[in-house]
Phi, psi and omega in degrees: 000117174232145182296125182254093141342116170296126162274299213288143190275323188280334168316285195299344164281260183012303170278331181304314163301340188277135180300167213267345124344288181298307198330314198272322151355271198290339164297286182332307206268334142009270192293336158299307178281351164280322149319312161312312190284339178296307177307348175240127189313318173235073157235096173220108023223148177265103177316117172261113201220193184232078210220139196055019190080029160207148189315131174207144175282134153224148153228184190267309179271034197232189147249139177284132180271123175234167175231152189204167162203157216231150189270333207283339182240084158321314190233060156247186179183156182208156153273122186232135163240202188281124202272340172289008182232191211219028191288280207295308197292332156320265205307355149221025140319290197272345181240353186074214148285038173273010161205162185262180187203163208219078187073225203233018200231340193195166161255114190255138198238150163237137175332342201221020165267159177267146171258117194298056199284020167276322187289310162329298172298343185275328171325290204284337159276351146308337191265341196285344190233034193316289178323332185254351182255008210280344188255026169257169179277135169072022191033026172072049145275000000 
C-alpha cells in the first residue's frame, strides 16, 4: 500500500480538520478505497472530490463513495454510499453483522473497531462498479 498524496487542496484541509485520531481513521480507509480502485481494471479514473464538505470517490462506472466524521457522533467515523442504490441493503445480506450500518446508506465504524478489510474492500469495489454489477443478483458479490 503506498500513501497516495491529497492533490485537491481542499480535500486535504478537510482531512487536516478532522480530530487527529479520526484524521487516521478516515486517511486509512482513503487509502484503502484507493488501493481497491487501483486494483480494478475498469475504474479509470477515479476522482477525489468534495461532495457535502466531505472526501468522496467517483468513477463513471460506479457509485459515489464518501467518508466522513460528524462532531454530533464524536467516536464514530462512517462510509457513505448512495442510498438510492442496493449497495448497503447487499452488505448485510452477505456480511451480516460484521458491520454496523447506518439505514441503507453507510457503514459506521467506532474509533476502537478493528476493520474487517477483506470484507470492507469488497463493499467499495461493488460501489466503485455499481454501473456495471447493479443488474446481477447480490450485485455478483
Amino acid at each position: 500500500m503506498g500513501i497516495h498524496t491529497i492533490e485537491d487542496t481542499q480535500v486535504a484541509a478537510v482531512f487536516n480538520n478532522y480530530p487527529k485520531h479520526i484524521q487516521k481513521k478516515l486517511l486509512f480507509l482513503r487509502q484503502l478505497t484507493l488501493d481497491t480502485a487501483s486494483e480494478i481494471e475498469a475504474i479509470h479514473p477515479l476522482e477525489e472530490t468534495l461532495k457535502w464538505g466531505e472526501p468522496s470517490y467517483l468513477t463513471k462506472n460506479g457509485s459515489t463513495i464518501r467518508i466522513g466524521w460528524k462532531k454530533s457522533s464524536p467516536h464514530q467515523y462512517a462510509m457513505y454510499f448512495n442510498c438510492n442504490t442496493k449497495l448497503v441493503d447487499t452488505f448485510k445480506e452477505l456480511f451480516g453483522d460484521t458491520f454496523h450500518y447506518e439505514g441503507n446508506r453507510a457503514i459506521v465504524f467506532d474509533e476502537n473497531d478493528e476493520i474487517p478489510v477483506d470484507e470492507l474492500k469488497q463493499c467499495i469495489s461493488s460501489s466503485l462498479t455499481y454501473h456495471i454489477r447493479k443488474h446481477l443478483p447480490m450485485l455478483g458479490m
